[in-house]
C-alpha atoms as one frame of an Amber mdcrd trajectory, in Angstrom:
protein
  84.030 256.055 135.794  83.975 259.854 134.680  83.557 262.196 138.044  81.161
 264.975 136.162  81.838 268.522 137.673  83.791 267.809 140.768  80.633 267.029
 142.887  81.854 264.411 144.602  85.357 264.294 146.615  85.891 260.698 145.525
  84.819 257.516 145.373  86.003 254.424 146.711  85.315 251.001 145.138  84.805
 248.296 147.380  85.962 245.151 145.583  83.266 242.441 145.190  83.601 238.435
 145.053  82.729 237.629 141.451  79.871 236.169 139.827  78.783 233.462 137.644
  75.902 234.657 136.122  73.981 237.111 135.052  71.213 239.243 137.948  67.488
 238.815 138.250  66.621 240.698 141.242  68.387 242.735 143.777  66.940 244.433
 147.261  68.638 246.038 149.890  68.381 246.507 153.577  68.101 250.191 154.870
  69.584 249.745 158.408  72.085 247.522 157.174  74.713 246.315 155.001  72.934
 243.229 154.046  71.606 242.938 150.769  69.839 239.850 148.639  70.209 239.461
 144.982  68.520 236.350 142.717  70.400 235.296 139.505  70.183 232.878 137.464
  73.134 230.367 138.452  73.723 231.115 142.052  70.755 230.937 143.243  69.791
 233.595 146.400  73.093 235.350 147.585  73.239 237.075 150.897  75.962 240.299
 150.465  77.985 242.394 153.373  78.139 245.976 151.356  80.860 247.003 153.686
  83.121 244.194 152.774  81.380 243.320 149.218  81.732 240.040 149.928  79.228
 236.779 149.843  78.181 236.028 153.555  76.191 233.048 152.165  74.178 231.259
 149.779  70.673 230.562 150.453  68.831 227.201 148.956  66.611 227.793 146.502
  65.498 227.355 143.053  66.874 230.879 141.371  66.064 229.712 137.634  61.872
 230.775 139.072  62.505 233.130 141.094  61.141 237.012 140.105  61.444 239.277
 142.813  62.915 239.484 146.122  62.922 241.851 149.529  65.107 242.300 152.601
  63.748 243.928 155.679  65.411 246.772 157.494  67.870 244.792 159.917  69.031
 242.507 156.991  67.813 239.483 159.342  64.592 238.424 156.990  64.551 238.329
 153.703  62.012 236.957 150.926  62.048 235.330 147.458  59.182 235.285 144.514
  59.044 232.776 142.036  57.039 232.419 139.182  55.061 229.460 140.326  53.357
 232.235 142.461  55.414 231.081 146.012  56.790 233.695 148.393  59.944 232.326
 150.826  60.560 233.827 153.394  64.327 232.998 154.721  65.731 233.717 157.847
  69.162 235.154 156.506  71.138 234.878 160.043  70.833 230.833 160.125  70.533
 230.776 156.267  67.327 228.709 156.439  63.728 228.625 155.341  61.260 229.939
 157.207  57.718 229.499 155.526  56.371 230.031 152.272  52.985 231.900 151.222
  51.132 231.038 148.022  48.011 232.589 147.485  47.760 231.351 143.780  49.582
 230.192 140.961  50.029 234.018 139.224  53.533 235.331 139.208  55.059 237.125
 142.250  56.394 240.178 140.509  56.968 242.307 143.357  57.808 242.089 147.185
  58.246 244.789 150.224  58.666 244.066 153.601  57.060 246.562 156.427  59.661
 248.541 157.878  58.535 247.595 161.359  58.867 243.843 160.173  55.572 242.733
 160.709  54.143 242.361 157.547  55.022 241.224 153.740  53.413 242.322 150.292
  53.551 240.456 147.520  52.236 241.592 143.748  51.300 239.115 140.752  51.591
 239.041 137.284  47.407 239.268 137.147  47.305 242.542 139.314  46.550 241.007
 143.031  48.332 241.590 145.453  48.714 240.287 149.028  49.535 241.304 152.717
  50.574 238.597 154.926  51.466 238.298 158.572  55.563 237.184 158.654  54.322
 236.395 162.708  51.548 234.006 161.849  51.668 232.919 158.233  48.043 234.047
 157.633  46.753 236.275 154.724  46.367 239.691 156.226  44.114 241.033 153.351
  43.899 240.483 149.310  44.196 244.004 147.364  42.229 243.843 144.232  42.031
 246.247 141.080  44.743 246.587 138.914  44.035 245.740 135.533  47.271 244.421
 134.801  50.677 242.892 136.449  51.794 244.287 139.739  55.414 245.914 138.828
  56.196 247.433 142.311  54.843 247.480 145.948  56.086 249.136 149.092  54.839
 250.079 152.623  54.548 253.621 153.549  57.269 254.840 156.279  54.299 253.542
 159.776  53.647 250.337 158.225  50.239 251.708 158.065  49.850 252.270 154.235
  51.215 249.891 150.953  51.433 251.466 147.642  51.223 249.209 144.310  52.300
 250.564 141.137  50.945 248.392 137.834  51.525 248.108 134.240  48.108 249.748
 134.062  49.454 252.846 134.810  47.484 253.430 138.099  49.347 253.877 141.702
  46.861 252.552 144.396  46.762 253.133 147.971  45.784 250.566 150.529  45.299
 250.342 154.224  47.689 247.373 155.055  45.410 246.066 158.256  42.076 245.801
 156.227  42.824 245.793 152.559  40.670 249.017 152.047  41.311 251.227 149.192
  41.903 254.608 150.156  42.980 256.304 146.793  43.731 255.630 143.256  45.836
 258.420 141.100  46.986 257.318 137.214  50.461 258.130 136.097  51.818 258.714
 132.335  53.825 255.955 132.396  54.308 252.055 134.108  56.064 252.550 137.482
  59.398 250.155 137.879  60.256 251.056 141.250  59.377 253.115 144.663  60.632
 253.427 147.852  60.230 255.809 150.734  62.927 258.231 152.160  62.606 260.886
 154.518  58.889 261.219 153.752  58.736 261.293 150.456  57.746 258.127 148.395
  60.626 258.224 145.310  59.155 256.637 142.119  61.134 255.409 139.152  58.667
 255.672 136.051  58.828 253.878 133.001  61.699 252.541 131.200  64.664 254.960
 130.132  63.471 257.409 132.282  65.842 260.363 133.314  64.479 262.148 136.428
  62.577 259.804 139.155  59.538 261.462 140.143  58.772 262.263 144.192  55.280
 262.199 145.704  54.543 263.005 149.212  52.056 260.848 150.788  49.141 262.980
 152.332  45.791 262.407 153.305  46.138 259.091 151.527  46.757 261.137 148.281
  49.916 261.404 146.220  50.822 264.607 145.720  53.792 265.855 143.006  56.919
 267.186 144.447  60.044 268.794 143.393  62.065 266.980 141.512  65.104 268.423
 144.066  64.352 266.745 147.248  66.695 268.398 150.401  65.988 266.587 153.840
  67.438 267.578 157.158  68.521 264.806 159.503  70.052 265.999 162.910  71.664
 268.966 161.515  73.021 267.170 158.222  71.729 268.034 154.685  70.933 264.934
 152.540  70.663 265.752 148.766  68.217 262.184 147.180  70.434 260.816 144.558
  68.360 260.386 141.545  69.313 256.910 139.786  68.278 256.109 136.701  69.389
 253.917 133.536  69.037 254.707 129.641  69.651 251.868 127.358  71.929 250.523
 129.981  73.774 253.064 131.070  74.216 254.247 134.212  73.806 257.805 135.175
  73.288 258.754 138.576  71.888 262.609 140.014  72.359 263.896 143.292  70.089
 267.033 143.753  69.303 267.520 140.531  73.208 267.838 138.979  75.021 264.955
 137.187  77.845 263.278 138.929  78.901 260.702 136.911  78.247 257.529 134.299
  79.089 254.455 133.144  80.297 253.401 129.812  79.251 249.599 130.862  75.705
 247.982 130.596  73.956 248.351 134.253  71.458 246.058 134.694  70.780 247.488
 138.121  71.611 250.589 140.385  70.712 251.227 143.532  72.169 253.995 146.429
  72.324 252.125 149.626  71.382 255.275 152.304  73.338 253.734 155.773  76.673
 253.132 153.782  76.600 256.386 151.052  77.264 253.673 148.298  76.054 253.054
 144.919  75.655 249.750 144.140  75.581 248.163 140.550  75.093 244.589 139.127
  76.877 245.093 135.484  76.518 241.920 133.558  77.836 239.381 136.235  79.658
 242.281 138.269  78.302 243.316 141.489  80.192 246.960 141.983  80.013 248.938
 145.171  81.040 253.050 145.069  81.237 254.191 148.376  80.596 258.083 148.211
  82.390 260.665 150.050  81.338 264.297 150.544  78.837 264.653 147.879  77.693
 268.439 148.118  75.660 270.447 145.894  78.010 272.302 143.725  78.111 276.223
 144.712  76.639 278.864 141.667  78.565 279.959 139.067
């Protein structure tokens, strides 16, 4: 790794237990250090970030499955295959707890409502699907994009989901009912969103550079800056801005480069509780823990 500009005061590698083959889906938890990752030979495999090691393998049938989700305490997670069959695993016991099918379309996309109530699922033909993780009933169907579900995610109350699609549109959806409360098109196919601090962070299109931030208001999406400072009990959190060109890594924190990788990165991801980047690189599963990243002062 090449430290760009002396941003960061370091940063430590947590050595990983190898893999044997190559990633299809990684999610992590956000008040954990649990994580879930799908490839294609090892089926689902539960992670400690801390520690990068494998706490355990869960059964399962990784040559289908698409997409996967964690919720916040790392205790539930869920699997998508591309038979169109959501499992949802209890990760402490390493069991399965029920599975959700609402048709044989591809699950392409999963999020699980931070208050752990609810899952969303999106398929390949543009539905998607709330169900309740309590009962195992179909909350609501969400119907209208035009073309594969690519991401989903629940807004910060568990109130809201937002589905980004192929066809270019962002939809949002009230989570209890199923009602659509506002439709906005984007330039480009979202890959990726998730919420912090109030502000729903969108990864758009494929070698994108700079992630785009909304905040969510009035049910609307509204454009904001691309430099995202939040204040958390005195401390100053810069967003790190992740994003990969032709497999390369090159992560952003406030808008200034910090460093890249020479390697192909199939995935990167900045896990918020720990301060760590974590990377899947071919069959590599890499955690950077980050120390004292500051905004650099002006020349």
């Amino acid at each position: 790794w090449a430290l760009g500009g002396n941003i960061l005061n370091g940063a430590t590698q947590v050595e990983c237990e190898p893999l044997h083959s190559d990633l299809i889906a990684l999610a992590l938890s956000t008040r954990s250090h649990i994580a879930l990752s799908a490839t294609e030979g090892d089926c689902l495999i539960v992670w400690d970030l801390s520690t990068g090691q494998k706490v355990k393998t869960l059964r399962g049938e990784a040559n289908l499955t698409h997409c996967v989700a964690v919720d916040p305490t790392g205790r539930i997670g869920a699997s998508g295959d591309r038979r169109g069959v959501v499992t949802v695993w209890d990760i402490d016991a390493g069991t399965e707890r029920r599975t959700f099918q609402h048709d044989s379309s591809d699950a392409c996309a999963l999020a699980i409502s931070p208050d752990g109530m609810l899952l969303a699922s999106g398929q390949m033909n543009g539905k998607a699907c709330v169900w309740s993780l309590a009962s195992g009933n179909l909350q609501c169907l969400l119907e209208g994009h035009r073309d594969s579900v690519t991401c989903i995610v629940f807004d910060e109350a568990s109130d809201r989901v937002i589905s980004g699609s192929r066809d270019k549109h962002v939809r949002v959806w009230n989570a209890t009912t199923g009602e659509l409360l506002h439709v906005q098109k984007l330039n480009n196919v979202m890959r990726e969103m998730q919420f912090r601090g109030g502000f729903l962070h969108v990864k758009i299109g494929y070698a994108y550079r700079n992630p785009a931030y909304f905040r969510l208001k009035d049910n609307c999406l509204l454009k904001a800056s691309k430099s995202i400072v939040v204040k958390d009990s005195g401390n100053i959190h810069f967003f790190p801005a992740i994003s990969s060109f032709l497999g390369i890594c090159v992560v952003v924190i406030d808008g200034f480069h910090v460093f890249q990788s020479a390697d192909m990165v199939s995935q990167a991801k900045f896990h918020e509780p720990s301060s760590s980047l974590v990377l899947f690189i071919g069959q590599r599963l890499e955690v950077y823990k980050v120390h004292g990243a500051r905004r650099p002062a002006p020349s």
